[in-house]
Every structure is written in structure tokens, then in C-alpha cells.
LUMNU-471153 format. One record per residue (C-alpha): residue in three letters; x, y, z. Coordinates in steps of 0.001 Angstrom, whole numbers. Example, Ala and Ser with C-alpha at 12.3 -4.5 7.8 and 13.67 -1.06 7.14 Angstrom:
2
  residu       px       py       pz
     ALA    12300    -4500     7800
     SER    13670    -1060     7140
END
This chain:
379
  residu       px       py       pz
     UNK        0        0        0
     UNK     1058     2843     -796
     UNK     1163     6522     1674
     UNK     1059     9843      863
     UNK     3225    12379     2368
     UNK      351    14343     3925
     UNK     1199    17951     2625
     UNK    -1690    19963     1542
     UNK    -1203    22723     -631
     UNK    -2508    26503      984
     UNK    -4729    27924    -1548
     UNK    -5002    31845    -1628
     UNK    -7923    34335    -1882
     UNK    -9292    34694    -5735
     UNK    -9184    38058    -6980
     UNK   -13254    38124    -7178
     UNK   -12943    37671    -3566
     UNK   -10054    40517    -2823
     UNK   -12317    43187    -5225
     UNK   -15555    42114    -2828
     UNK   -13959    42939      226
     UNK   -12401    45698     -844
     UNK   -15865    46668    -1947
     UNK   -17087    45602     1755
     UNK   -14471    47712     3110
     UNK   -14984    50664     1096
     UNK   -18786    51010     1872
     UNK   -17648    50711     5414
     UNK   -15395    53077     5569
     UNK   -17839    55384     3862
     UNK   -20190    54994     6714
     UNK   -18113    55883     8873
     UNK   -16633    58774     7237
     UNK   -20631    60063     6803
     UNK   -21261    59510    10200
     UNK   -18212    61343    11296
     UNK   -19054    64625     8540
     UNK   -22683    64092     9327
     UNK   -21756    64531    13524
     UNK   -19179    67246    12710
     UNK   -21805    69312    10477
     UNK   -24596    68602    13511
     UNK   -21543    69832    16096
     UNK   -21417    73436    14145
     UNK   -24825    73639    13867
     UNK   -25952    72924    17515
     UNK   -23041    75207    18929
     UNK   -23974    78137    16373
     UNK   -27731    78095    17416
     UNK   -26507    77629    21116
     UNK   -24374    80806    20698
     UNK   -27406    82898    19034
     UNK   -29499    81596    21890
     UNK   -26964    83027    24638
     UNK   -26530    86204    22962
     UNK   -30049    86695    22321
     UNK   -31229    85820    25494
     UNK   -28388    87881    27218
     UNK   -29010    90685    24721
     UNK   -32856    90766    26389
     UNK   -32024    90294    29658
     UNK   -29876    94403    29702
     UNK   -32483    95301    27526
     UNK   -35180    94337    29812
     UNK   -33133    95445    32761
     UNK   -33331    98985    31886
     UNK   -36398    99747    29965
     UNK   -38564    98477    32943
     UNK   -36728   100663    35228
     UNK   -36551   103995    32614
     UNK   -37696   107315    34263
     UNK   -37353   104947    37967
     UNK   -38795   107940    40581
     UNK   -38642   106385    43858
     UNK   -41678   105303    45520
     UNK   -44301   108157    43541
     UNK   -44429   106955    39957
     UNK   -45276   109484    36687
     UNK   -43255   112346    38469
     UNK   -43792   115658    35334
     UNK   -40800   117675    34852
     UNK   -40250   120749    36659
     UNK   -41074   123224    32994
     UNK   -40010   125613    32744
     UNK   -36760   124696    35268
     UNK   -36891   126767    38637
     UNK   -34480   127827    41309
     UNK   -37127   128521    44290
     UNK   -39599   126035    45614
     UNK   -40379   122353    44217
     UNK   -43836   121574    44124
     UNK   -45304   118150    45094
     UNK   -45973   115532    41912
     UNK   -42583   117785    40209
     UNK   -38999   115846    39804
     UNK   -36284   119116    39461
     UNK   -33477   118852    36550
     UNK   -30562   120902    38504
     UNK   -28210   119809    35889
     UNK   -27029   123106    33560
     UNK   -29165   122946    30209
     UNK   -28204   121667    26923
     UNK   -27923   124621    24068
     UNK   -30896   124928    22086
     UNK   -30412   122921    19494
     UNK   -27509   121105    20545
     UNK   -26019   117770    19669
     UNK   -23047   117837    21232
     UNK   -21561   114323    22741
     UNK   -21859   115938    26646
     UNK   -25282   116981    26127
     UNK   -26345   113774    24694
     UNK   -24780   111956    27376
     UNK   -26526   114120    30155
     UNK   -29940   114609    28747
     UNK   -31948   113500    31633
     UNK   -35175   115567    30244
     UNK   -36588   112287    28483
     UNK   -36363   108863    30674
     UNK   -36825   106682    27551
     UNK   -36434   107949    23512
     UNK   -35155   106702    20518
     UNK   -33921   107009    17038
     UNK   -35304   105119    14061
     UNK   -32659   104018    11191
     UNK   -34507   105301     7930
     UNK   -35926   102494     5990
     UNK   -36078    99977     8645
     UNK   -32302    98782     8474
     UNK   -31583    99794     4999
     UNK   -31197   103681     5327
     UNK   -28128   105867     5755
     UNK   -29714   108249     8629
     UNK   -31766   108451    11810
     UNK   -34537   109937    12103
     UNK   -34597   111042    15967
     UNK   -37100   111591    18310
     UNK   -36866   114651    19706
     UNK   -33551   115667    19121
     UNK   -30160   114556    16459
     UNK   -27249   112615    17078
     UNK   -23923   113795    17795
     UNK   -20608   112530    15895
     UNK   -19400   109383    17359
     UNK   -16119   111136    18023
     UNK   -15438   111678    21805
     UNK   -19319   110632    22421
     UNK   -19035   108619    25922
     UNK   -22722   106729    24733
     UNK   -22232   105809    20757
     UNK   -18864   104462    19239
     UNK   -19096   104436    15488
     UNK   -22923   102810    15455
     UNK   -24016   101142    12290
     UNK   -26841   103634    10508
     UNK   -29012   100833     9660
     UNK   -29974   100130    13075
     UNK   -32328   101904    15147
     UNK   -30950   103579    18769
     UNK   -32817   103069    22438
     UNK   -31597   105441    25007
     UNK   -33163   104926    28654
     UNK   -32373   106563    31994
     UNK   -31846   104280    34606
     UNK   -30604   103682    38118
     UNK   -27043   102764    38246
     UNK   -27202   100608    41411
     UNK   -29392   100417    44239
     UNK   -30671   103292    46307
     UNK   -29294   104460    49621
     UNK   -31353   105737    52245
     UNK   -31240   108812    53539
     UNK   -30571   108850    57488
     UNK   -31307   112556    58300
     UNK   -32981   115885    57192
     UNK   -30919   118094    55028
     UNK   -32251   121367    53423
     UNK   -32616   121529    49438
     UNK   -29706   124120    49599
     UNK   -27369   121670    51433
     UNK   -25295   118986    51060
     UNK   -27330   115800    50493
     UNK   -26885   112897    53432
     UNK   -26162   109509    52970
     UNK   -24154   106836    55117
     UNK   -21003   105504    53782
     UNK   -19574   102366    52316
     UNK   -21667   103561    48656
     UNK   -19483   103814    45431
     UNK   -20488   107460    44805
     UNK   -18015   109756    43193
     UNK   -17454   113309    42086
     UNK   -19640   113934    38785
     UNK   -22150   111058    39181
     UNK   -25082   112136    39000
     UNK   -28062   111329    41864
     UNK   -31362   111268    41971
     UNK   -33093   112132    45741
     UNK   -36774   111139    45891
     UNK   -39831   110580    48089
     UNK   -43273   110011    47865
     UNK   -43756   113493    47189
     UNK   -41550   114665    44393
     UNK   -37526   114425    43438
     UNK   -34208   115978    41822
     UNK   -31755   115265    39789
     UNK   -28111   117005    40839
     UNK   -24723   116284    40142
     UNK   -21899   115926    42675
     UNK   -19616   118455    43284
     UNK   -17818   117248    46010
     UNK   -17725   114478    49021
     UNK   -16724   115519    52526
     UNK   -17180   111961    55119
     UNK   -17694   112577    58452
     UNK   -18975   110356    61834
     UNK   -20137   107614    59514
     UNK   -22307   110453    56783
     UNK   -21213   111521    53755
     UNK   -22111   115114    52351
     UNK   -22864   114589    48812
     UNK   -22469   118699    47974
     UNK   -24291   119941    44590
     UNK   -22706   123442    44013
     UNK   -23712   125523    40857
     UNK   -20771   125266    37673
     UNK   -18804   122777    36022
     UNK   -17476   119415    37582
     UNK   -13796   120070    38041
     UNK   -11130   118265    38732
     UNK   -13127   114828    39012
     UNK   -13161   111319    37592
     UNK   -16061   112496    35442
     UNK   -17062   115389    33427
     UNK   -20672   116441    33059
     UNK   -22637   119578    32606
     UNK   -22514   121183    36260
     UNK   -25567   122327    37916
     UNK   -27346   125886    37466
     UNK   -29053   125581    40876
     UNK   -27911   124322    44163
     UNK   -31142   124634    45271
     UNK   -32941   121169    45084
     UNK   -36449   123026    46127
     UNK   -37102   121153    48978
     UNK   -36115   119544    52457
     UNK   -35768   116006    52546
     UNK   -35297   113719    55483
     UNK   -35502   109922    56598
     UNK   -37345   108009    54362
     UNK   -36372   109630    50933
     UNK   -33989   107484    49073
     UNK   -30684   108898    46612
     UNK   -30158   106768    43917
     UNK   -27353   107463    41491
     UNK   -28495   107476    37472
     UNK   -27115   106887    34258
     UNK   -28419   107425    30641
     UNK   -27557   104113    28488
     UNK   -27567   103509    24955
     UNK   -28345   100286    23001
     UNK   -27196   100576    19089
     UNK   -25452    98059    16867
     UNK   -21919    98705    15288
     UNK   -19066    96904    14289
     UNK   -17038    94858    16858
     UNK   -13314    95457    17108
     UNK   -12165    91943    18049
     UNK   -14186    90024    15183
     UNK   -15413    92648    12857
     UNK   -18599    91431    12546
     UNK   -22060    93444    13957
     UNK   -22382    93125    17988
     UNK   -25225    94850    20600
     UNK   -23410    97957    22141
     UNK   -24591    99585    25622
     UNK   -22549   102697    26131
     UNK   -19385   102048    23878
     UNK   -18917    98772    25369
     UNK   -20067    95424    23799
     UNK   -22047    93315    25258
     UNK   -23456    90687    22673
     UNK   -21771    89354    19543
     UNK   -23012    88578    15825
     UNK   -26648    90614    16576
     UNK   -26786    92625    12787
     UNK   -30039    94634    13475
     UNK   -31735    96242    16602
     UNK   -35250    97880    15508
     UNK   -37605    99231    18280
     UNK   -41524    99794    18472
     UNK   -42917   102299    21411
     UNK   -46300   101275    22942
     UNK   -48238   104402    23073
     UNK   -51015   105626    24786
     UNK   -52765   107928    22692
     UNK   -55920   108473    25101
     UNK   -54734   109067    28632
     UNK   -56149   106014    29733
     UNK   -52565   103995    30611
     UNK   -53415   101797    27844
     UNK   -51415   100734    25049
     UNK   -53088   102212    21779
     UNK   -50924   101756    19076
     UNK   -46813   100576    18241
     UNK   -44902   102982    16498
     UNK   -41550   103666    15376
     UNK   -39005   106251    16546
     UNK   -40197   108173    13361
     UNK   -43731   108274    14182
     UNK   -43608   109279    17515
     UNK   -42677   112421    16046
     UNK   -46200   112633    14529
     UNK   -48542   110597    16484
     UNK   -51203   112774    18439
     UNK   -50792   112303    22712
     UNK   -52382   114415    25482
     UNK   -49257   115561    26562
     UNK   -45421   115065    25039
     UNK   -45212   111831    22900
     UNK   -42665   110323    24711
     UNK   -43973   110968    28186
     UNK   -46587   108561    26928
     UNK   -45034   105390    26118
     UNK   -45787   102565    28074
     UNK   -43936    99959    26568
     UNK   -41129    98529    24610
     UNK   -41011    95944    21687
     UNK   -37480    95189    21133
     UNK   -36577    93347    17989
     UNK   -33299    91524    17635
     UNK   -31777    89683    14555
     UNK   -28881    87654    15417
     UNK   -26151    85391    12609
     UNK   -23910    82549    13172
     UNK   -21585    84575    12657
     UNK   -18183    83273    10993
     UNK   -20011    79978    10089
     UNK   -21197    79630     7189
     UNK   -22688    77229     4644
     UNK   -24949    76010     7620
     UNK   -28056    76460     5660
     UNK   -28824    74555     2434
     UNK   -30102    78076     1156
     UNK   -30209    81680     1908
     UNK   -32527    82226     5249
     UNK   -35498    84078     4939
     UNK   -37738    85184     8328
     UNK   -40626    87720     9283
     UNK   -38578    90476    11201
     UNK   -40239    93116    12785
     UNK   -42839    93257    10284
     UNK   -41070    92371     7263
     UNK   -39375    90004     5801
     UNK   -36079    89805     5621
     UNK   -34228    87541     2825
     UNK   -29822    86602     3517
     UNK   -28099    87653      414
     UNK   -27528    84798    -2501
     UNK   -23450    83837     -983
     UNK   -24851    84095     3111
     UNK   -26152    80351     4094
     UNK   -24854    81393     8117
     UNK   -28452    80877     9982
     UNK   -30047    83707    10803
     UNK   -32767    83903    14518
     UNK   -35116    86281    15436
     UNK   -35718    87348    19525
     UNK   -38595    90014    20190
     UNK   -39456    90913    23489
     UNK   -42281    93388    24750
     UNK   -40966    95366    27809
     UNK   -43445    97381    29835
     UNK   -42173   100942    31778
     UNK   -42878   100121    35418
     UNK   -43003   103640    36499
     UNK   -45686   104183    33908
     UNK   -47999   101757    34548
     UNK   -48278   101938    38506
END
């Protein structure tokens, strides 16, 4: 009988097999590498719309802040301006401007920035975002040059200016005379050329510091008439040191600022950004465009939304601006730098029109509106 040797001969792969897993491979490898894309183009677009959602909602939030507290008088709401301004006696229901008047007809960046005469205005961009100009509300814009409120804003976005309480009130802990130094405890952040607000139930004044002399726990906030000098800040002085009144324990001095909301160009990406004051505080927002609840009736109702523009037209009982109740902020916010998000150019209803990205922008584009009511003109 005969044996074999046992060897068996190892028999490779046959080139239909070797092309059918390289076929295998390739379609897995494909997955994978559409699963990756597909998670990496999901990654951009979750963190864009989760940085239009901070931004917007942050944007609000300072908005909010100081619209509902514009024209704040203390505990006696819907104080009228002392007109024409007086140097004797305050009556009751009156708040006192001590601060030295603006020029007629000036625009000047100081004047702007101490304008206390309207708590809440605005200016509208002409042509809802695509004009050149703003038409203002009562009054026109100064150059952004040296202007402590408005750096360089964009002119196709409308302007909000508010006055508002720059911190929390102090309480005053004993009489003074309208002629004398205002009272207050220390351990406050006041300074020379802030400006103050002292109010009770029965009427206030606005004043500027002139000087701080601290004493057995007090400081003497004094208010003398002429220009603010030397001092951390500059302002227009007072033409009265006379507030009109007494006041005494109980009344509250709270200091004030005017702020400004406008869009403009940010200097670390380029790109639009909210502004309040110079200073940015909310990235890739292109367009701010403001309505003003009025009440055309005297009735504390809301009649009618109009723009900057038309408040210089619509018919109040009393000065337009005195009458608006409410705010309807409208924001439009961009991805900003990232693009190609969108399969085409957005389009979206914006503050009663629609707005359409050019052909080349597919960044995504959100809309945040918010109606803000005045507190102090609705109590």
C-alpha cells in the first residue's frame, strides 16, 4: 500500500474575492466617514444656534433690565418735569433737573450723554435697516467722536436710550435742606460727577456731585452751581444748588445713568455686535429695531406701536414720549463666521417684514422680540 506524504497545498484568496472585500471595506469606511461629517456638520450647527441663543437671550435680559426701570422715581411713579426749570420752591408731583441745560439745538456728545429731560427715547434708522440716517425723536445725534454713549454705530440700526438707576438706592438717614449737602451713610461707590437722583413720595431731583466731605459715619454729597472740576467724570454742572425742597428719613438717593443700546461693528471680530454705552455686550446681533407702545388716550393703555419716526407725529395728550408705556425690542442675530450652515439663503418675518440673507450668506439667521413694559408708567 502505498502513503502519501500528507502535505496539503494553501490555496489563496481569488481576486473576485479581494475586489468584494475591498468593496465591503470601502462602503464601510464610507459609513463611517458620513457619520463622522454628518456629527461634525450637527456639532457646528448645535453650537452656532446655542451661541445665538446666549446672545439673544443675554441681549434681552440688559435690555429688559433697563427699559422696565426707565424714568425709575422712587416710591411716587409718573413724576412731570419741573417746565419751565426753577431755582425757588419744588412743588409736590414735580422731579427738578438741577443739571445746567443743553444749548438749544444742541447735539453735542456731553449733552447727549446728560440729557436727563426724556427717561426713555429713541432714534429710528430710515428704511427699517436699509437707510443711511436716523430719524430722531426729539432731538439729532452727535458725531461718534469723543461721544461717551455711541462708538461708530451702524446707521441701519435703530438707537434706544433709557435713563436708569445705576445701582441700588441708599437711604437717607437725616434731614438736610434743598440748599445743602445731600446725606447719605457711607460704604456707597459714589463719586465726584455722578449724577443722583433724591426722591420721596412726594416729588424728586436730579443734581450732580460736586464734592464728598465723610464725616462720623455720613457723607455730604455737595451739589454746588458750575462745572465738575477736577473729578473722575465730566458732566454739565448744575445751574441751581437749590434742590427746592427739604428732605429727610425716608427719601432714598439713587445714582443714574443714561444708556444707549445701538449696533456697530465689533473690534475683536469685525462682525455686527449689541453695544450699551461704547462697550459690547453681545456678539453677531446685525439689526436692533424698536416699536414704542403708546397711549394715545390718557387712559394707561397701550393704543398703538410705532416707530421712533412716528412718535414724532402721532397725536398724545401731553409730550409723545412721556406717553409710552412699553417697549417691543426686535433683535436679529447670525452665526456669525459659520457659514454654509443652511442649504439656502434664510429668509424670516422680522419686525414686520421680511427679511431675505443675500444669494453667498447660508450662516443661519434667529429672530428674539421681546415686549418690555415701563414700570413707572404703569403703577
Amino acid at each position: 500500500m502505498t502513503l502519501g506524504n500528507g502535505t496539503r497545498w494553501q490555496q489563496g484568496f481569488t481576486l473576485t474575492e479581494l475586489l468584494v472585500s475591498l468593496v465591503l471595506g470601502l462602503f464601510v469606511v464610507g459609513g463611517v466617514l458620513s457619520a463622522l461629517l454628518g456629527g461634525l456638520e450637527s456639532f457646528r450647527t448645535t453650537d452656532s444656534l446655542s451661541r445665538m441663543q446666549e446672545s439673544g437671550r443675554f441681549a434681552l435680559e440688559l435690555l429688559r433690565r433697563d427699559i422696565r426701570q426707565a424714568g425709575y422715581t422712587g416710591c411716587r411713579s409718573r413724576l412731570r418735569a419741573e417746565v419751565p426749570r426753577l431755582t425757588g420752591s419744588l412743588s409736590n408731583n414735580l422731579i427738578r433737573n438741577t443739571l445746567n441745560p443743553a444749548p438749544v439745538g444742541a447735539v453735542d456728545a456731553l449733552s447727549f450723554a446728560f440729557d436727563f429731560a426724556d427717561p426713555l427715547m429713541g432714534y429710528e434708522a430710515t428704511g427699517s435697516g436699509t437707510g443711511s440716517s436716523w430719524t430722531a425723536g426729539v432731538a439729532g445725534i452727535p458725531a461718534a467722536t469723543a461721544n461717551p454713549l455711541l462708538t461708530n454705530p451702524r446707521d441701519d440700526s435703530d438707537i434706544l436710550v433709557a435713563v436708569t438707576p445705576r445701582g441700588f438706592g441708599l437711604g437717607v438717614p437725616a434731614l438736610f435742606l434743598g440748599t445743602d449737602p445731600i446725606i447719605v451713610n457711607t460704604g456707597n461707590d459714589l463719586a465726584v460727577g455722578n449724577v443722583v437722583m433724591v426722591s420721596d413720595c412726594t416729588s424728586a431731583a436730579i443734581t450732580q456731585i460736586t464734592g464728598i466731605a465723610t464725616a462720623a459715619g455720613q457723607d455730604s454729597l455737595t451739589h454746588a452751581i458750575g462745572l465738575v472740576t477736577p473729578g473722575p467724570n465730566t458732566g454739565p454742572g448744575n445751574h441751581t444748588v437749590n434742590l427746592g425742597r427739604s428732605f429727610s428719613v425716608g427719601a432714598e438717593v439713587v445714582p443714574i445713568e443714561r444708556v444707549a443700546y445701538y449696533v456697530a461693528d465689533s473690534a475683536v471680530t469685525g462682525r455686527p455686535a449689541l453695544f450699551r454705552n461704547g462697550l459690547e455686550i453681545a456678539e453677531d446681533i446685525e439689526d436692533l429695531q424698536v416699536e414704542y407702545g403708546v397711549d394715545t388716550t390718557g387712559d394707561t393703555r397701550i393704543n398703538q406701536y410705532v416707530t421712533a419716526a412716528g412718535m414724532l407725529v402721532i397725536a398724545t395728550p401731553g409730550p409723545a414720549w412721556e406717553n409710552v408705556l412699553a417697549v417691543r425690542v426686535h433683535l436679529r442675530i447670525s452665526s456669525g463666521e459659520e457659514n454654509n450652515l443652511a442649504e439656502q439663503p434664510v429668509t424670516l418675518n422680522y419686525a414686520g417684514t421680511t427679511f431675505t440673507a443675500d444669494a453667498a450668506d447660508l450662516r443661519l439667521h434667529q429672530v428674539f422680540t421681546s415686549t418690555i413694559s415701563i414700570r413707572n408708567r404703569l403703577l
